[in-house]
Kinemage of the C-alpha trace (Angstrom):
@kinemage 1
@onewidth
@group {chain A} dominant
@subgroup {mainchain}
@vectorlist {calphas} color= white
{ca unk a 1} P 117.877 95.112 94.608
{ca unk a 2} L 119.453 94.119 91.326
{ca unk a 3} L 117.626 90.822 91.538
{ca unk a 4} L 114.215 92.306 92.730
{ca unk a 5} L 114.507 94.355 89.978
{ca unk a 6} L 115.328 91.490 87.388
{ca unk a 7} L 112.348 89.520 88.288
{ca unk a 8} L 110.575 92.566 88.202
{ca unk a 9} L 111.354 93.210 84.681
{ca unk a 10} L 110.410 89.377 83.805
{ca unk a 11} L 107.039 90.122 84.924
{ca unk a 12} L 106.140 93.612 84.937
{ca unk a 13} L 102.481 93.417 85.758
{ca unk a 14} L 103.521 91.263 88.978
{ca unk a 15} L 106.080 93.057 90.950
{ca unk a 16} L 106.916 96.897 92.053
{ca unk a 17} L 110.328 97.513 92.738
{ca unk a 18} L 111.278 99.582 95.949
{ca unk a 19} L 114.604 100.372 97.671
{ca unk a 20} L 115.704 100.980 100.921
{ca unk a 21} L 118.829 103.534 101.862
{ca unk a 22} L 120.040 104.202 105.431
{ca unk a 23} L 120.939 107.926 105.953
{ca unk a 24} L 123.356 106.827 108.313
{ca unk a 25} L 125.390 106.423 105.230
{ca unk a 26} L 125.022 110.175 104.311
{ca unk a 27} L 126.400 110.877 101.065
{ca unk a 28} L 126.476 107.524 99.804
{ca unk a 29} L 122.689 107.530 100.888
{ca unk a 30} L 121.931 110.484 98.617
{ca unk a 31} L 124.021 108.767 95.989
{ca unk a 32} L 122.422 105.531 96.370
{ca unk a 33} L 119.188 107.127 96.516
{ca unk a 34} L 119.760 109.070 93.252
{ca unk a 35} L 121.002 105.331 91.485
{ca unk a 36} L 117.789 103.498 92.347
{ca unk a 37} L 115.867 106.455 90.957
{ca unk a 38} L 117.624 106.472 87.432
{ca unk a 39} L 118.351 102.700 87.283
{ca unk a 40} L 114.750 100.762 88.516
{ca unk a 41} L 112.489 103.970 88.692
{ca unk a 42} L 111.788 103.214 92.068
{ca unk a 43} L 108.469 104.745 93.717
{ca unk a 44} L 108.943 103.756 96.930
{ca unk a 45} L 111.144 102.321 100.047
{ca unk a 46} L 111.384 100.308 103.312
{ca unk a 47} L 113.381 101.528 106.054
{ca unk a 48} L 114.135 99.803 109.250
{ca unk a 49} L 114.858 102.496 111.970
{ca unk a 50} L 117.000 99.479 114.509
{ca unk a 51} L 119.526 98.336 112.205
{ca unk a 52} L 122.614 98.643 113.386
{ca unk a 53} L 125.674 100.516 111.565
{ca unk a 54} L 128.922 100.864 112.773
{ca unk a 55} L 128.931 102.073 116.501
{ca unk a 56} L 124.943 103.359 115.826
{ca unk a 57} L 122.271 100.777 116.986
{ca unk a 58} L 119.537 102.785 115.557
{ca unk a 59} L 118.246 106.259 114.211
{ca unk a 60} L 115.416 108.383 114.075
{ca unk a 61} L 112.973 109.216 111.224
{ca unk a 62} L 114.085 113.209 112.024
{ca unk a 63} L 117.221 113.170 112.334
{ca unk a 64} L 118.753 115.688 110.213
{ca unk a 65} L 120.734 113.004 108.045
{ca unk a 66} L 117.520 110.929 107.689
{ca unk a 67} L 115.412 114.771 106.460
{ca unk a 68} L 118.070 115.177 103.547
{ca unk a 69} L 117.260 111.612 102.444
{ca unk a 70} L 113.298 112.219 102.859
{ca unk a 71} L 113.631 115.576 100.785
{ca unk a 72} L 115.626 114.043 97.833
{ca unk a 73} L 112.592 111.374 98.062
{ca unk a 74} L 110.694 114.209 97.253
{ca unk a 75} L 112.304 115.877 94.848
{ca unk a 76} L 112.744 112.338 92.807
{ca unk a 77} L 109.120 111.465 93.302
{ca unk a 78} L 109.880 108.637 95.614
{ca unk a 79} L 106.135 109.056 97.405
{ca unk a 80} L 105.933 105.435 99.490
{ca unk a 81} L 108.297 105.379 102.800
{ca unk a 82} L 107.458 102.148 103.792
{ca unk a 83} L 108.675 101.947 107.993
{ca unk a 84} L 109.508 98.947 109.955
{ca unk a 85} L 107.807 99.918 113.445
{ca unk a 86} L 106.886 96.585 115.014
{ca unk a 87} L 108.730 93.667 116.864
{ca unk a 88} L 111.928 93.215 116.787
{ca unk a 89} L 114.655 90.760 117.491
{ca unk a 90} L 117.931 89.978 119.340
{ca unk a 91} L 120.517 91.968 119.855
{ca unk a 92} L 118.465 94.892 118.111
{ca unk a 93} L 116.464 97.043 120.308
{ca unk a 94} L 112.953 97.467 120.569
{ca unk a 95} L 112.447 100.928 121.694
{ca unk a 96} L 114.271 102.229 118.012
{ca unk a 97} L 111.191 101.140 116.704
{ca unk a 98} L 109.478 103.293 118.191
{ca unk a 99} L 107.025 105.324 116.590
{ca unk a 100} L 106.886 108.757 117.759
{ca unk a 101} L 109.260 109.853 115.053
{ca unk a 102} L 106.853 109.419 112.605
{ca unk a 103} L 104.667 112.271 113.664
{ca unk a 104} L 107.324 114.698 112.768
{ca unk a 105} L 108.469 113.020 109.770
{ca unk a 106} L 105.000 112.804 107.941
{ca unk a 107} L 104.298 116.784 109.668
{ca unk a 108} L 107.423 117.974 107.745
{ca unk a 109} L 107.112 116.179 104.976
{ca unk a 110} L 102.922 115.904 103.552
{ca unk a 111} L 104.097 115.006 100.107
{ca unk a 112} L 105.152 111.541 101.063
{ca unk a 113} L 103.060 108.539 102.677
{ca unk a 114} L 104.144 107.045 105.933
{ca unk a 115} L 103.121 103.544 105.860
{ca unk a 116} L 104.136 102.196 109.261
{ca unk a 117} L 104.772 98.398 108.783
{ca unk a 118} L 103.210 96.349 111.570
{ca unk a 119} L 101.217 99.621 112.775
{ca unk a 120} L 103.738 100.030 115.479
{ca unk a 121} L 102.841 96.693 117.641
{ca unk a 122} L 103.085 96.438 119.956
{ca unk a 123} L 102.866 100.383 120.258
{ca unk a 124} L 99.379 100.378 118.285
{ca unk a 125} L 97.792 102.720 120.776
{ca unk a 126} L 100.370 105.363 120.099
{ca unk a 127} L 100.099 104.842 116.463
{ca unk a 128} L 96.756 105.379 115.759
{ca unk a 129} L 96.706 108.691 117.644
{ca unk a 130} L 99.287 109.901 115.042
{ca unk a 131} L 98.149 108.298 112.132
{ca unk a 132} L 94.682 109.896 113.219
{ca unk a 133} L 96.577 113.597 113.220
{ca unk a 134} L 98.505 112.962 109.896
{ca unk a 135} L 96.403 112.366 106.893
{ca unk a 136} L 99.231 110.974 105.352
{ca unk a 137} L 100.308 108.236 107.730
{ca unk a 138} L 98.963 104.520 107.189
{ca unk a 139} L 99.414 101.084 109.101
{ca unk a 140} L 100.541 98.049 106.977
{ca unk a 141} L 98.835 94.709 108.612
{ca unk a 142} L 102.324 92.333 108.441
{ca unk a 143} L 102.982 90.786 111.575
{ca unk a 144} L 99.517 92.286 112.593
{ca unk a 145} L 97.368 89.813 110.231
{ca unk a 146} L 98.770 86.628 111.266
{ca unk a 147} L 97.501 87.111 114.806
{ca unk a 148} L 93.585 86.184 113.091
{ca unk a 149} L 95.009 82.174 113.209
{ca unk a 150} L 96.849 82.054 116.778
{ca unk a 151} L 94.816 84.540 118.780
{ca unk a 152} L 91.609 85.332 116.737
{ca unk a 153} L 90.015 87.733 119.309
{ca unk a 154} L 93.296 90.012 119.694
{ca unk a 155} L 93.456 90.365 115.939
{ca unk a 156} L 89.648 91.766 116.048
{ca unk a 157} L 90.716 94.146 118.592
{ca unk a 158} L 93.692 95.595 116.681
{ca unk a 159} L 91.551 96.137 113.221
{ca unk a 160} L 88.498 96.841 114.934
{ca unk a 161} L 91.087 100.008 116.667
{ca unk a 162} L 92.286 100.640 113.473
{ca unk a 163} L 88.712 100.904 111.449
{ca unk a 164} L 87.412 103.091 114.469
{ca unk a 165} L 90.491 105.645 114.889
{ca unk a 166} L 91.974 105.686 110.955
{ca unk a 167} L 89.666 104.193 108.529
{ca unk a 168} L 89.319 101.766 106.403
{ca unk a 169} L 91.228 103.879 103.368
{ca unk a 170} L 94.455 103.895 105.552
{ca unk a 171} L 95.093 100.548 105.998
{ca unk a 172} L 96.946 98.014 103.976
{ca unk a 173} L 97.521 94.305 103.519
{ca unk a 174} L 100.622 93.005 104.476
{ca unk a 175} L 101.637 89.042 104.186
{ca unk a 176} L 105.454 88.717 105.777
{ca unk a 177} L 105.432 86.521 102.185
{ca unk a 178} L 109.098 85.682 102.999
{ca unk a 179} L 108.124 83.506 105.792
{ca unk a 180} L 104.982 81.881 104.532
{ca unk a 181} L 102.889 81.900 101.844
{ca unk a 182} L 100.202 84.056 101.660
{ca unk a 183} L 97.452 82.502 100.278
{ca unk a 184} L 95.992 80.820 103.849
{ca unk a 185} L 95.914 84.678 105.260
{ca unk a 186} L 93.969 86.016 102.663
{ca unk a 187} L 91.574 82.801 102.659
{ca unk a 188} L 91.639 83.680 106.294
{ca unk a 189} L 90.861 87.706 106.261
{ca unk a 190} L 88.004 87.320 103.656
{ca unk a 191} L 86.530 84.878 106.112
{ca unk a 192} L 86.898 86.777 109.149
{ca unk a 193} L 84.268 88.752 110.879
{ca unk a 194} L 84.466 91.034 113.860
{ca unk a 195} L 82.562 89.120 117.084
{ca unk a 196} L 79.386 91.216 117.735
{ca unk a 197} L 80.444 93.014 121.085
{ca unk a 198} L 83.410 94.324 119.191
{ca unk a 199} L 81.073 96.069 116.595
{ca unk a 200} L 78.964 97.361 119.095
{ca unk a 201} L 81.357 98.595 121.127
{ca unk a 202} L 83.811 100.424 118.326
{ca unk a 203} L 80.378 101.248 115.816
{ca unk a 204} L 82.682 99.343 112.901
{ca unk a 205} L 82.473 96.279 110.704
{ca unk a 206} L 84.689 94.336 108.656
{ca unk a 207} L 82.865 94.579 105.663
{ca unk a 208} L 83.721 93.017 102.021
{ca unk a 209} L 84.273 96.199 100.603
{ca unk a 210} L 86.461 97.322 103.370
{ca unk a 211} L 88.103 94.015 102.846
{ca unk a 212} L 88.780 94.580 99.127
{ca unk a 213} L 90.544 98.087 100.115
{ca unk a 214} L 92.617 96.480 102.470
{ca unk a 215} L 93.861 93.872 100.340
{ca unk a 216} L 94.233 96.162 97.486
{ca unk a 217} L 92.917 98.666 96.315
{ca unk a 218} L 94.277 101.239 99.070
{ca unk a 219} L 97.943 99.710 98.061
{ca unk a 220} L 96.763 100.447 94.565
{ca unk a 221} L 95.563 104.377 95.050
{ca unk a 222} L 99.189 104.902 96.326
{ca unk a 223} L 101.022 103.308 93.943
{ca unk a 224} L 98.864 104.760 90.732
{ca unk a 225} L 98.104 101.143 89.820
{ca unk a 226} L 94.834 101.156 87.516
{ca unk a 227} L 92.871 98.321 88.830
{ca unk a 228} L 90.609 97.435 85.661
{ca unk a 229} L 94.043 97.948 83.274
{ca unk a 230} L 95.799 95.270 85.328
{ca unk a 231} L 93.229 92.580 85.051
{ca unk a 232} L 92.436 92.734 81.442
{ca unk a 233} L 97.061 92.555 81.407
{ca unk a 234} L 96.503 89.700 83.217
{ca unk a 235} L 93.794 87.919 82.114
{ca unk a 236} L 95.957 85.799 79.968
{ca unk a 237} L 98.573 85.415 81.414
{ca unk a 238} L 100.015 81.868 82.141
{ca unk a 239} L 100.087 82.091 85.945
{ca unk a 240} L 96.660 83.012 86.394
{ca unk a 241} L 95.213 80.664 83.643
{ca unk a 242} L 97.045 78.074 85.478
{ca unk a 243} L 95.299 79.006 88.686
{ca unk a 244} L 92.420 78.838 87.647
């Protein structure tokens, strides 16, 4: 956190800042909760439901600890949970990443956004029903996205779900950044378009508007990031006039 934060401060218009707690902890969660708040302002966290902690190999977004942290969130202004609901690995188990939790965490709580990381895969059916019902749940692509290299046709058949069932306003752009770099996926979405039976069938399209929400501007609305403000901040900036 402390270094996120440090090479957040070196370039401000580059990096947000979010935490992560586990309300396994409880109150050294609230306490930890209330530090990241006053120290690096944070406006959002990540939360990974299958960790393990002591005897505990995993918790539940209602769980009554886990409600305590989410209404503190609240009451701090800490609007983004971020949730780890996708694959897993060994020894952690893959049903506490399950995402049937999240139905009663975003009904309880409508103040905050639910973004479920990897839209549940391999659960996606199940997600989209409840990110369908809650207005305030969205699907982050990471681990999703990288399926358009190795298996192009399943990766049309996950957004294509997505577009039909929750829109192209509740879906966001994720990279897994700290495994590759990011550039060839983005290259790679911009590029992409849905095979015709696929439209037909779901009545969608990947679109290059709907690809410029995706890879931004949905992250942005959530996050209160002016888009026009940010590019004339960065339009001299070293890094970008050395990409260019």
């Amino acid at each position: 956190m402390k270094r996120s934060h440090e090479m957040a401060a070196r370039h401000p218009d580059r990096f947000i800042v979010n935490g992560a707690f586990d309300p396994r902890d409880g109150e050294r969660a609230l306490d930890w909760i209330h530090e990241m708040k006053e120290t690096y302002d944070i406006s959002g966290v990540k939360m990974y439901t299958a960790e393990w902690n002591g005897a505990s190999k995993g918790w539940k977004l209602n769980d009554p600890d886990a409600y305590k942290c989410f209404e503190l969130c609240e009451k701090l202004g800490i609007k983004n949970v971020h949730i780890h609901k996708g694959p897993t690995i060994t020894p952690l188990n893959k049903d506490a990443f399950d995402v049937h939790d999240v139905d009663y965490a975003a009904t309880d709580f409508q103040n905050l956004n639910w973004i479920v990381e990897h839209c549940g895969a391999p659960r996606l059916d199940d997600f989209c029903w409840i990110a369908t019902q809650e207005t305030n749940v969205y699907g982050g692509l990471a681990v999703v996205l990288p399926f358009i290299h190795s298996r192009p046709r399943y990766f049309a058949e996950m957004i294509a779900e997505l577009l039909f069932w929750i829109g192209p306003d509740k879906i966001l752009f994720g990279s897994d950044y700290a495994i590759w770099t990011p550039r060839w996926l983005i290259e790679s979405f911009w590029a992409f378009e849905l095979p015709e039976d696929i439209k037909k069938e779901r009545g969608v399209d990947l679109t290059p508007e709907i690809k410029e929400k995706i890879l931004g501007l949905n992250a942005a609305r959530l996050y209160g990031i002016d888009i026009e403000a940010r590019k004339r901040a960065l339009a001299g900036d070293p890094v970008a006039v050395a990409a260019e």
